[in-house]
C-alpha positions in Angstrom: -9.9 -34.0 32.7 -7.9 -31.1 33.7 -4.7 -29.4 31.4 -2.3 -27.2 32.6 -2.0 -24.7 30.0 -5.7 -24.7 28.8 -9.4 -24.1 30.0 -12.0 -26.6 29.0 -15.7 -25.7 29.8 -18.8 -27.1 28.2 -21.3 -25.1 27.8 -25.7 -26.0 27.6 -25.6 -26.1 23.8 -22.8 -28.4 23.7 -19.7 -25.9 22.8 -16.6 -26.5 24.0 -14.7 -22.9 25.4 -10.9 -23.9 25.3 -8.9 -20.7 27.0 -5.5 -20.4 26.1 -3.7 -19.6 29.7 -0.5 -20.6 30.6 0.5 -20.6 34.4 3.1 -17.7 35.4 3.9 -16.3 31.9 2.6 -12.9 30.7 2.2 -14.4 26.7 1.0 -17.4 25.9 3.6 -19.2 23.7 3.6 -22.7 21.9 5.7 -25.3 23.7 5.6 -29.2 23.3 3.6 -29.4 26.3 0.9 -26.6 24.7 1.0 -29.0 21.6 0.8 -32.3 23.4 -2.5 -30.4 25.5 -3.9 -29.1 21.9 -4.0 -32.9 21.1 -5.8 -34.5 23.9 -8.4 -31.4 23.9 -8.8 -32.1 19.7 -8.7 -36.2 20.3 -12.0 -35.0 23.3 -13.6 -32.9 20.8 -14.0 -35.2 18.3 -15.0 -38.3 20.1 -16.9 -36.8 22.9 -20.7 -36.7 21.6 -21.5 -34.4 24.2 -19.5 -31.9 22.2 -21.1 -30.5 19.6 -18.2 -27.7 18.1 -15.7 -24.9 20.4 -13.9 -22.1 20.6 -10.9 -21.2 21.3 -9.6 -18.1 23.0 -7.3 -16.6 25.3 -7.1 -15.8 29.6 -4.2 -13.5 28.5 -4.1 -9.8 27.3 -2.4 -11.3 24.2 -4.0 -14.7 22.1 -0.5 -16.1 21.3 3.1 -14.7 20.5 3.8 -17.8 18.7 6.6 -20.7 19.0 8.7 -21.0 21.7 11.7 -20.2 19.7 14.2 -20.9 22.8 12.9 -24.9 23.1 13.6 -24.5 19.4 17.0 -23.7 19.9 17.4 -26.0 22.8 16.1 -28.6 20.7 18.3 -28.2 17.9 21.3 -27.8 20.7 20.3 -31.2 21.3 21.4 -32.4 17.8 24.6 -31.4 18.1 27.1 -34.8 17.3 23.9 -36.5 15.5 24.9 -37.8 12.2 23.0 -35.6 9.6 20.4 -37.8 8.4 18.9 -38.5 12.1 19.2 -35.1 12.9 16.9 -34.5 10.0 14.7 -37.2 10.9 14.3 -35.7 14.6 13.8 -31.9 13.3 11.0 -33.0 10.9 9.4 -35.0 13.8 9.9 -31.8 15.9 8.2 -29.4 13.0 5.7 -31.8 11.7 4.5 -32.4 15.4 2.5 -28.8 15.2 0.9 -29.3 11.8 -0.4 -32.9 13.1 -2.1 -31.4 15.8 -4.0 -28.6 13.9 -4.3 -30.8 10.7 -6.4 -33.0 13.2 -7.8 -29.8 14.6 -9.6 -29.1 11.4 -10.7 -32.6 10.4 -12.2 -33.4 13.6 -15.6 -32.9 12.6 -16.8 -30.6 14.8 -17.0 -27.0 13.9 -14.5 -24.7 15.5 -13.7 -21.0 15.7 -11.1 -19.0 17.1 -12.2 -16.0 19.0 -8.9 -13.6 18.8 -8.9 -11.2 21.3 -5.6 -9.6 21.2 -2.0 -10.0 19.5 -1.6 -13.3 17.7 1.4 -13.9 15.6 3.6 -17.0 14.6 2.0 -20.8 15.8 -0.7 -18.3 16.7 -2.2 -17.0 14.0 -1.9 -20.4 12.4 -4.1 -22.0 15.5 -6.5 -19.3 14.3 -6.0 -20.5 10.6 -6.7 -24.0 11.0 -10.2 -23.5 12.7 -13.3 -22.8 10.7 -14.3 -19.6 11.7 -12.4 -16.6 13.0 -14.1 -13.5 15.3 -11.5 -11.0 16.1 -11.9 -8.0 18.7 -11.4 -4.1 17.1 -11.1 -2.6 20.4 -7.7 -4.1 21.9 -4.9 -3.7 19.6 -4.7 -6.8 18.0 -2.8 -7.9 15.2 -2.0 -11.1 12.9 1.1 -12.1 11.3 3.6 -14.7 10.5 6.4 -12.8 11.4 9.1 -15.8 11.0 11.2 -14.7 8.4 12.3 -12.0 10.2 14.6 -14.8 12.3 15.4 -16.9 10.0 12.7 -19.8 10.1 9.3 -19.9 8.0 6.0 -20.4 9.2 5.8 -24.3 10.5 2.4 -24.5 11.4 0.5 -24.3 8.2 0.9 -21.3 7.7 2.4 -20.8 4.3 -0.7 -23.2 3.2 -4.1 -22.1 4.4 -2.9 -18.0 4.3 -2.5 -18.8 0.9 -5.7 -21.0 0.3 -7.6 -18.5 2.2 -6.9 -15.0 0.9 -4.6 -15.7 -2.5 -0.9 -16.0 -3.0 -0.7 -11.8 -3.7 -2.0 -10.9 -0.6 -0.6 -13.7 1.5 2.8 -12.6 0.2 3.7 -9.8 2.3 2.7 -11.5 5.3 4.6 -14.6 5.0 7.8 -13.2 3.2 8.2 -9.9 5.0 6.8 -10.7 8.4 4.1 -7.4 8.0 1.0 -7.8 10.3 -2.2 -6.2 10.3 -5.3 -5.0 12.3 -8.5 -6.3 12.7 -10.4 -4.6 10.0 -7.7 -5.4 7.4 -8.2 -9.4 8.3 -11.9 -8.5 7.9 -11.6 -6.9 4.1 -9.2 -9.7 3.2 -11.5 -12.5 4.2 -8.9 -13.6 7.3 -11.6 -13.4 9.5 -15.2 -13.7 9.3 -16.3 -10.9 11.8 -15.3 -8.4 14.0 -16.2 -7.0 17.3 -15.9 -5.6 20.9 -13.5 -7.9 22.8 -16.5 -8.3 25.3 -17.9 -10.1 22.5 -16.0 -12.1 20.1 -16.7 -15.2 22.4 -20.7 -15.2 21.7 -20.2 -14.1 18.2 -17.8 -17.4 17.8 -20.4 -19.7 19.3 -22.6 -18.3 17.2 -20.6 -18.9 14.3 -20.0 -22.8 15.4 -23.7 -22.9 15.6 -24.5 -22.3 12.6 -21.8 -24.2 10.8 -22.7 -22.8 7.3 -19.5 -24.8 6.3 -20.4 -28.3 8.0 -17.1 -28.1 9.7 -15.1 -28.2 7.0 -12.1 -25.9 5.3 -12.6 -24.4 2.4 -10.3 -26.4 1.1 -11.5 -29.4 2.1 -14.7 -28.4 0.2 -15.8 -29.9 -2.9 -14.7 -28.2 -6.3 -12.2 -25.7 -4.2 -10.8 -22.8 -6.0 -7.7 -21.1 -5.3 -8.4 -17.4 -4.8 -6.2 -15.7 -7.8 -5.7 -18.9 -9.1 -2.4 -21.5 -8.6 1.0 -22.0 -10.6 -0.9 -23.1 -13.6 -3.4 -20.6 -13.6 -2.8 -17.3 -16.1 -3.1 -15.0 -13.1 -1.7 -17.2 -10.7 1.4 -18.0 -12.5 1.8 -14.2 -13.1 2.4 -13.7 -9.5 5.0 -16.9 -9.5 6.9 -15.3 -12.0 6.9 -11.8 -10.5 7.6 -13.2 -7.3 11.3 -14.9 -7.8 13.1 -11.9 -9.4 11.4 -9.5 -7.0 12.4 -11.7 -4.0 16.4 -11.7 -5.6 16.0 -7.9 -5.6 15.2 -7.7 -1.8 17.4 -10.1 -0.2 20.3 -10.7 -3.0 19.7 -14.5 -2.3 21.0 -14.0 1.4 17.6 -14.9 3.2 16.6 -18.9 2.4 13.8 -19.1 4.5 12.0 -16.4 2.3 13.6 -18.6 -1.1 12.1 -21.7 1.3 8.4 -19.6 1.6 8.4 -19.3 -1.8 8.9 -23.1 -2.5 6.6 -23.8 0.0 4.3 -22.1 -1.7 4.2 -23.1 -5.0 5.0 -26.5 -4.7 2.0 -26.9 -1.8 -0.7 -25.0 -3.8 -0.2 -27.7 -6.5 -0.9 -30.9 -3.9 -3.6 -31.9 -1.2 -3.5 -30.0 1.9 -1.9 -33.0 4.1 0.7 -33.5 1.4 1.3 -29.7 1.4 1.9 -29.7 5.3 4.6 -32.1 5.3 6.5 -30.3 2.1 6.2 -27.2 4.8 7.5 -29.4 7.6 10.5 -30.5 4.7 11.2 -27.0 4.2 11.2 -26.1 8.0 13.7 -28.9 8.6 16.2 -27.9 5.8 15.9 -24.4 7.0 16.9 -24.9 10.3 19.5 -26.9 9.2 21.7 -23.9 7.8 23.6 -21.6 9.5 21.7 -18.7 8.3 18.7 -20.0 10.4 20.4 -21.3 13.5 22.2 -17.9 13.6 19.6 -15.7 13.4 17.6 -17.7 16.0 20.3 -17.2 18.3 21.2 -13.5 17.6 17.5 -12.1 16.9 15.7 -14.0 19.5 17.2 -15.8 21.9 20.2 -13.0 22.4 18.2 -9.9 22.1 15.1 -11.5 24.8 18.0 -12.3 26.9 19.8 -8.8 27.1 16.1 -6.6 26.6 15.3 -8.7 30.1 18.4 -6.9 31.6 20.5 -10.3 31.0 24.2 -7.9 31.7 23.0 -6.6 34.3 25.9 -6.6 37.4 25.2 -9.5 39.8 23.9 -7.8 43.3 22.2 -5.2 41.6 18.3 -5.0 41.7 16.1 -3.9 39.1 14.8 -0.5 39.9 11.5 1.7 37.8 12.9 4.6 36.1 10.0 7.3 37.0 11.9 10.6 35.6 14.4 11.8 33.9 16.3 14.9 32.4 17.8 15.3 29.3 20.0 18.0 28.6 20.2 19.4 24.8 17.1 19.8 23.1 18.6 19.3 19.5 17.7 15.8 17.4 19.2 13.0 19.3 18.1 15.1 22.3 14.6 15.5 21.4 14.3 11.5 20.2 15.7 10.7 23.3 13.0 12.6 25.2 10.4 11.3 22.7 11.0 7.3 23.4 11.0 8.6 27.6 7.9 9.9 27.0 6.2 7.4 25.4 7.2 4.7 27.8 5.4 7.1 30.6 8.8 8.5 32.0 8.1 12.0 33.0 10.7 14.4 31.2 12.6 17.2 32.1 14.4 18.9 28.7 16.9 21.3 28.8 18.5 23.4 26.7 20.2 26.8 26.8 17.7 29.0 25.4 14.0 28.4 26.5 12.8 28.8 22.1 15.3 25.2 21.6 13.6 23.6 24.5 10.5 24.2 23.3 11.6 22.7 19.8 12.8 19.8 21.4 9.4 19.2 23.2 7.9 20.1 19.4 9.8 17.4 18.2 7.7 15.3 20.4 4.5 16.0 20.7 4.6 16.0 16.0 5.7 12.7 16.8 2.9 11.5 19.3 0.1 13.7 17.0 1.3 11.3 14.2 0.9 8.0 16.0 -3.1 10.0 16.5 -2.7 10.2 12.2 -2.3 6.7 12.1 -4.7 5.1 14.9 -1.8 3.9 16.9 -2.7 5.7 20.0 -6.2 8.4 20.7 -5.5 12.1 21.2 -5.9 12.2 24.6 -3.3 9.7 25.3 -0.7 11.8 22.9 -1.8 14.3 25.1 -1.0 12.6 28.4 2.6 12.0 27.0 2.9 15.2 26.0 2.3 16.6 29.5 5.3 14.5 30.8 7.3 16.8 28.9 8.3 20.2 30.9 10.8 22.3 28.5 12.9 24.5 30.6 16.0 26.4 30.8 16.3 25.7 34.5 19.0 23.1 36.1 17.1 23.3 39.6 14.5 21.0 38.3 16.9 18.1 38.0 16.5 17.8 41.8 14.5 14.7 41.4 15.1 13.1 38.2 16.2 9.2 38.9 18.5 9.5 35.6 20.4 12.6 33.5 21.0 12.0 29.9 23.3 14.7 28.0 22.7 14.8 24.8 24.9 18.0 23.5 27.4 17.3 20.1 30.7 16.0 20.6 32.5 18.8 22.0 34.7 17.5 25.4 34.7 21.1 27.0 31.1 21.6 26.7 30.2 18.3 27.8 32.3 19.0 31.1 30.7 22.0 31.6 27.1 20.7 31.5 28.2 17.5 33.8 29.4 20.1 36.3 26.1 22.0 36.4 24.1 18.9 36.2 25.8 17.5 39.4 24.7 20.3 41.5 21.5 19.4 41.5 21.0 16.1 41.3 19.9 14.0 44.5 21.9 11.0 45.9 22.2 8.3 43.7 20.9 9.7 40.5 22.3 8.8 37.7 24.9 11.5 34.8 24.6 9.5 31.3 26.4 11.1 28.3 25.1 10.2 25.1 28.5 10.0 23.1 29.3 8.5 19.8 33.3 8.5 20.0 35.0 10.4 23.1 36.2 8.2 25.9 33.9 8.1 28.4 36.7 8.3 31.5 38.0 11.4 29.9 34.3 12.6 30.3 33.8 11.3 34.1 37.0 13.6 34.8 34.7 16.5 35.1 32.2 14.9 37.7 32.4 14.8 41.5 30.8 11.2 41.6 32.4 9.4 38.6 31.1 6.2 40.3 27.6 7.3 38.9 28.9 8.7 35.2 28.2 6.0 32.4 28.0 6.7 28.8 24.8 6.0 27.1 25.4 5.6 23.4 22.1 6.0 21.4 21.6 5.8 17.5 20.3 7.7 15.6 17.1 8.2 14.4 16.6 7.4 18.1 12.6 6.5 17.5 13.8 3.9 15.5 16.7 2.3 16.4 16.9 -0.5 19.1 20.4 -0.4 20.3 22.0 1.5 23.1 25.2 1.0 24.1 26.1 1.3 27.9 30.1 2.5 28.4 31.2 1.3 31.5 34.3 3.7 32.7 37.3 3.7 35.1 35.2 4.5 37.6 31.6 4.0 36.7 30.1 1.5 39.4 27.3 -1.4 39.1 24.7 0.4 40.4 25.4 3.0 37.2 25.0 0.3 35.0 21.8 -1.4 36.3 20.0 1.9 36.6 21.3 2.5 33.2 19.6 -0.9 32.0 16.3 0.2 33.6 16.1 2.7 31.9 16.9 1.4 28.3 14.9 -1.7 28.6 12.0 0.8 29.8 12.0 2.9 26.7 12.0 -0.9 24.9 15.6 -0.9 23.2 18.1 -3.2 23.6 21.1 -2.7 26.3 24.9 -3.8 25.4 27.4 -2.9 28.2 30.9 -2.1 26.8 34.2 -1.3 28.0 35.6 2.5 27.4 37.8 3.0 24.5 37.1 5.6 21.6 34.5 4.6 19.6 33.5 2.2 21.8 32.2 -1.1 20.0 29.9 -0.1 17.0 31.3 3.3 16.1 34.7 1.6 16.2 33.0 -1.3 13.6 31.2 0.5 11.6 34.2 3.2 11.1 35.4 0.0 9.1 32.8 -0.5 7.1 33.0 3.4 6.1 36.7 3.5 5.8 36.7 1.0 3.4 33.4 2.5 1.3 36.2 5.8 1.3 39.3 4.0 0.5 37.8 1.8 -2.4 36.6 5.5 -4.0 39.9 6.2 -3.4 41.4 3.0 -5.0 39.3 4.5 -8.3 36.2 1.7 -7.7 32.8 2.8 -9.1 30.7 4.4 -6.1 27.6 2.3 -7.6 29.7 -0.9 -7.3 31.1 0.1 -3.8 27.3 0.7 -3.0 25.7 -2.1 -4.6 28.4 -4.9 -3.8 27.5 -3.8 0.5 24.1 -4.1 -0.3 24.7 -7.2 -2.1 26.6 -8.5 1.3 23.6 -7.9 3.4 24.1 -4.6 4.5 21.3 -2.6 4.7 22.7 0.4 2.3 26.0 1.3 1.0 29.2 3.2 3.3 28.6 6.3 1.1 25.0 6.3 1.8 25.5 5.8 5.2 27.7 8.6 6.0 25.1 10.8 4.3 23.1 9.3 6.6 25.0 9.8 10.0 26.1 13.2 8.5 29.2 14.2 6.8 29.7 17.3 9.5 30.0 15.1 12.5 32.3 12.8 10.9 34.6 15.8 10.2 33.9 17.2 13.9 34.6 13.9 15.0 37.5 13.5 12.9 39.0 17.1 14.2 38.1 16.3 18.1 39.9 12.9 17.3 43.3 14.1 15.9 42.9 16.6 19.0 42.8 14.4 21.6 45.3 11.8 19.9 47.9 14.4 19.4 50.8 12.6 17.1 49.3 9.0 17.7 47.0 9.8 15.1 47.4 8.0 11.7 45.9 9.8 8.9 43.9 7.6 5.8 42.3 8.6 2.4 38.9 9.4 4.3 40.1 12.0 6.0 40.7 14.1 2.8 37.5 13.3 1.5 35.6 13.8 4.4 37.5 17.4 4.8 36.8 17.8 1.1 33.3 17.3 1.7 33.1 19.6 4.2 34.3 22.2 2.6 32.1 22.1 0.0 29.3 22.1 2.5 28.4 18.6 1.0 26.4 17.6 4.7 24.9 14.3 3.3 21.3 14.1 3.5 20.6 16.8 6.1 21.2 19.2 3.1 20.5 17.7 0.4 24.0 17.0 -0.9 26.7 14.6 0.1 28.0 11.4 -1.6 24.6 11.3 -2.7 22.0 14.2 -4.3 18.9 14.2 -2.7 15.5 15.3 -4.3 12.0 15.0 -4.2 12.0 12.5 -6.6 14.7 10.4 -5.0 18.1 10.1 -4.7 21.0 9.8 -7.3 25.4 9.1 -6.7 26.8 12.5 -6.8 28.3 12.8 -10.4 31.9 14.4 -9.1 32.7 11.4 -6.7 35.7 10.7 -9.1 37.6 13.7 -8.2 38.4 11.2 -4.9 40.1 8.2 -7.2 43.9 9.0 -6.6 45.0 7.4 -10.0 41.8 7.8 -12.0 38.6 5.5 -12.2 39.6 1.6 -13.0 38.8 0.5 -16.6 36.3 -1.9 -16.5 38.4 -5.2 -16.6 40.2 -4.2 -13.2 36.9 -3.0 -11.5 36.6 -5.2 -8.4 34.3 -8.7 -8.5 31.3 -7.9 -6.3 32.6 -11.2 -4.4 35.9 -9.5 -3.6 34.0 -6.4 -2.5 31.5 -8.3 -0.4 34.8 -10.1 1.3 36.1 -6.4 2.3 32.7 -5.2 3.5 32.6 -8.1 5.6 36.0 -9.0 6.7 36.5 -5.6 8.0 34.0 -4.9 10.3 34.5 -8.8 11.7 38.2 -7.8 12.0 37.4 -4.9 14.3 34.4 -6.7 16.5 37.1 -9.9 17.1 39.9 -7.1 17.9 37.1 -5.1 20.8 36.5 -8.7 22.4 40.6 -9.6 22.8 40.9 -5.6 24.2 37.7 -6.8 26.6 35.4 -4.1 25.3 33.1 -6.7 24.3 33.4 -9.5 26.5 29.7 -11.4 25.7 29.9 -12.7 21.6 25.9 -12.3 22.2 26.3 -8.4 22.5 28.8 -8.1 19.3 26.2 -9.8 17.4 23.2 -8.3 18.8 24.9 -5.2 18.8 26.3 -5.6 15.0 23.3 -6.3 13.8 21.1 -3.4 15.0 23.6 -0.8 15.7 24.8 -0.4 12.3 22.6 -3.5 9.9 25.7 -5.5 9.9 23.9 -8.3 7.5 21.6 -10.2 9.7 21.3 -13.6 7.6 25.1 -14.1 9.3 23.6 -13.8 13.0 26.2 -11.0 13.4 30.3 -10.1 13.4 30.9 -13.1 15.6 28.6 -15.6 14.5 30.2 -14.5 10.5 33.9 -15.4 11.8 32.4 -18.4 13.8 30.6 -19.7 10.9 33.3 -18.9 8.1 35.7 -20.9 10.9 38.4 -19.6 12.2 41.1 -21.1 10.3 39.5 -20.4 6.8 38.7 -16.5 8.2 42.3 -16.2 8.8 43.1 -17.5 6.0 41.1 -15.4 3.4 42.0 -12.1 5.8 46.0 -12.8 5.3 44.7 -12.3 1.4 42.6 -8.9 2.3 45.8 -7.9 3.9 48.5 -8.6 1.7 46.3 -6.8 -0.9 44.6 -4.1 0.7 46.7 -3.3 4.1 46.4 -3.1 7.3 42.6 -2.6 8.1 42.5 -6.7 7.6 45.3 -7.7 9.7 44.0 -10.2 12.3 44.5 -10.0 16.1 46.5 -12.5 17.7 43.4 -13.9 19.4 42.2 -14.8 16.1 45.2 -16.5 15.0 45.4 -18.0 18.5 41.9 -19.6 18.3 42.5 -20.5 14.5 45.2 -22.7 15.3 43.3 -24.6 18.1 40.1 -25.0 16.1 38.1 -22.8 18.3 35.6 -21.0 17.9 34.0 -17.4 19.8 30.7 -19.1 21.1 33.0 -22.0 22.7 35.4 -20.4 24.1 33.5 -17.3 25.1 30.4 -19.7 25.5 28.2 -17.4 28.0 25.6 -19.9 29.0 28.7 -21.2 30.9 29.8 -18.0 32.2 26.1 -17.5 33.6 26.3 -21.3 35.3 
């Protein structure tokens, strides 16, 4: 008997080697198909006497990246129209179908053991789980986690069962409910896996392992007189960690996140029942997960969206993908350096310049601390740090962009200076090469005015702390052609971010958004609102901090520079509000934000308090109490604003793909992520009850909630943005 997505050969001593190895796929991934083939090879196991125990491992560099998320959402696409107790019935089939297989897996009465070669997360670290024994190689990277909760779902193979059984509900915690992984010697302390070893020999170790079968093919928890490690609900310690766990899990996620509430239950209502009852209340769980809107958006925003657009998914139709070999950057300052850091590191060789040859060298500094630390921490050896340092060359001289497939200028936001560097820039480059400017706010046609070949000039919006944000934003101007853009995508999916193309207007799409969510942190300090409520009630709305911690974060002197180059180029079309006095104030007082120390927030070594002089800012004195603001109401501004904005860049056409304003809402600036993004909030509030509730916002609170016409438009034919803007049509 062959399989398609499996090896199955028998070896002298009777042990089955099943390879996980997919046909024309770089990861191995659980499908149906995987899980129909995991059942015949566990049905031949058992009942074949010839057989005496396997092991299963992977053909791949990787063991198994998990569940195919994208049948998942095809699957639950599927449901659509299905009234809601069928639809229930056919996602608890669709979950339970996994935990059958491996349930069967580990009761087949043959000893099995998983020999873990590389990365296996999701469905399959919980393949791993339900076999008997666990080898795991030291030498290749690998790493095990359940890293569902981080989309929205919960671990559906058994995962928030045997972790649990196996190493305690403490330590299984952080795993399951914040999606953290961990290394081969850590599974080894814990009692994950029973050994470790070179990858050239985690195979004979597992067959050695089956052979010995010091378990008699059974779980541990299938043993007699099983004990919970740290003890259940009931148990002193055990119910200790149960209590802890609730209030400390309404701390993190201000009930936003069900499938970590869902984990939770899974948990301790599974711990208290045999395992085959515990697996279905999992597969119970999974099912009502994915049967809110917090789930089904964050599938389709956090997955399926971003693996669309990191594969180049905008990328202009005729255009090929090309390898992005080298590239300059020009201005050797923070965003300069991290953008020459994340080249590096994806083997892009690097030319940084700067003015003065001491800055360049800072800039290449930045890099190379950055690469020793990754040594620090065992992510990479020396000599590979090394090797990426060496693809740096620090310079002063514009001659060496003579080569470069791609220029990124990374100077502040300054229009003059930014001309004069594209002018100098264009001198050398060859044919076809590629001018980026890596702007925040100014119009990226006014930019392309300075260049000779605006055809090639795109803007390429990066966030900052480069290193550790995922978003880059891709302004398309006037003039800027498709060959711009796809050379543009190259090179961000390279350096592993994730590309949004956008149209050119100031601010472009998340400075424009999240400008919102600032303004109305400033104008509620203004209105004489606590700062800790302003702060708390956005946190309590999913964002990741507060607007006045966030402007500390972005820094208080570039919003004022931006503010000043803003009013410039605006001339009298600029409308003033109450955060331009208190950013100017702020200025002033050389209050930087966290740069300095000082800024909407004081900064210390032991932390960080509100700065105690914040009221000077409330126009007609702090509230009293009783008129203080319901965190609800607060939440609905937070909210309702940025939404507002995104809907109003998709009627101008700046956005034109609902995927990228939700992708791009959610890692540009943390817009909550349990709503799936700007778009998916509106879509799932519905149109007609969003414009509703932001007539409200505006009759008490102004302008900044006053709905496009496209909104009203689509609220009075009961559309929605993922219908009518539906881009699976758009790509048929």
């Amino acid at each position: 008997m062959s399989y398609t997505h499996f090896k199955y050969d028998l070896d002298d001593d009777g042990i089955a080697l099943v390879t996980f190895d997919s046909p024309d796929v770089s990861m191995n991934v659980l499908s149906s198909a995987v899980m129909d083939e995991i059942g015949q090879i566990v049905d031949r196991i058992g009942k074949d006497d010839a057989v005496k125990g396997a092991v299963i491992t992977s053909g791949k560099k990787a063991f198994c990246a998990g569940a195919d998320l994208s049948e998942l959402g095809a699957g639950m696409a599927d449901l659509k129209g299905l009234p809601e107790d069928e639809a229930k019935q056919k996602l608890f089939d669709m979950a339970y179908n996994l935990n059958s297989r491996l349930r069967a897996l580990e009761t087949c009465g043959k000893p099995v053991a998983a020999a873990i070669n590389g990365l296996a997360l999701g469905g399959g670290f919980e393949i791993t789980l339900a076999c008997h024994y666990r080898v795991m190689a030291f030498d290749t990277g690998a790493k095990l986690g359940l890293p569902e909760s981080l989309v929205g779902v919960l671990p559906g193979g058994g995962g928030t069962q045997r972790l649990p059984r196996l190493i305690g509900v403490m330590n299984a915690a952080p795993i399951m409910l914040q999606g953290k992984q961990f290394d081969a010697q850590t599974a080894k302390d814990q009692g994950v896996v029973h050994e470790i070893a070179a990858a050239t020999e985690i195979v004979d170790k597992a067959k050695a392992l089956v052979k010995k079968d010091e378990m008699g093919a059974k779980q541990p928890w299938d043993q007699d007189k099983f004990k919970l490690p740290g003890g259940g609900p009931y148990h002193p310690a055990g119910a200790q960690v149960f209590a802890a766990a609730s209030p400390m899990l309404r701390k993190e996620t201000w009930g936003n996140y069900p499938a970590q509430r869902y984990i939770l239950s899974c948990v301790y209502e599974g711990l208290q029942v045999p395992m085959d009852a515990a697996l279905r209340i999992e597969s119970r769980y999974f099912t009502k997960l994915l049967m809110r809107p917090e789930s089904r958006n964050m599938i389709r925003s956090l997955f399926l969206s971003k693996q669309s657009l990191d594969k180049g998914g905008r990328r202009p139709k005729g255009q090929e993908k090309a390898d992005i070999t080298k590239i300059a950057v020009i201005g050797a300052g923070f965003m300069g350096a991290g953008v020459t850091t994340v080249a590096a590191q994806a083997g892009i060789e690097v030319v940084l310049i700067d003015v003065d040859q001491s800055n360049a060298d800072k800039g290449k500094k930045h890099a190379t601390d950055f690469f020793a630390k990754g040594v620090a921490k065992g992510k990479i050896s020396e000599a590979k740090a090394g090797e990426l340092g060496d693809l740096i060359t620090a310079t002063t001289d514009y001659s060496l962009l003579k080569d470069v497939d791609l220029v990124v200028e990374a100077v502040f936001e300054n229009s003059e200076l930014k001309a004069k560097i594209t002018k100098a820039a264009e001198e050398h480059m060859k044919e076809g090469a590629v001018f980026g400017s890596n702007t925040s706010t100014i119009p990226i046609t006014s930019l392309a005015e300075a260049s000779s070949r605006p055809e090639h000039f795109i803007g390429i919006h990066f966030f900052s702390p480069v290193e550790k944000m995922n978003l880059v934003e891709l302004i398309v101007g006037e003039k800027t052609g498709d060959h711009a853009v796809s050379r543009a995508i190259d090179f961000v999916t390279k350096i592993k971010k994730t590309p949004i193309v956008v149209a050119d207007t100031r601010g472009f799409y998340a400075n424009r958004c999240v400008m919102r969510y600032i303004e109305q942190g400033m104008h509620m300090l203004s209105e004489g609102v606590k700062p800790a409520l302003i702060e708390n009630g956005a946190r309590m709305a999913g964002m990741p901090v507060g607007p006045l911690s966030l402007q500390d974060e972005v820094a208080i002197d570039l919003a004022y520079k931006i503010l000043q180059q803003t009013k410039k180029d605006m001339g009298t079309a600029y409308k003033g509000s109450p955060t331009d006095e208190i950013i100017t104030t702020m200025y002033e007082k050389e209050r930087l934000g966290r740069k300095n120390g000082k800024g909407f927030y004081v900064y210390g070594e032991d932390g960080k308090r509100l700065w105690d002089e914040l009221d000077q800012f409330a126009k007609d004195g702090v509230l009293p109490d009783d008129r203080q603001p319901s965190p609800a109401e607060i939440k609905d501004r937070i909210l309702y604003a940025q939404s507002i904005e995104a809907a109003r860049t998709m009627e101008e056409g700046i956005v034109q793909d609902p995927r990228e304003a939700d992708v791009g809402s959610i890692l540009g600036w943390g817009f909550a992520p349990y709503t799936g993004g700007a778009i998916s909030f509106i879509d799932t509030v519905g149109l007609k009850a969003f414009v509703q509730r932001a007539d409200e916002l505006k009759a008490a609170y102004g302008d900044a909630f006053a709905v496009p016409s496209l909104l009203r438009e689509m609220a009075d034919k009961g559309e929605t943005f993922y219908g009518r803007f539906n881009p699976e049509k758009k790509a048929a």
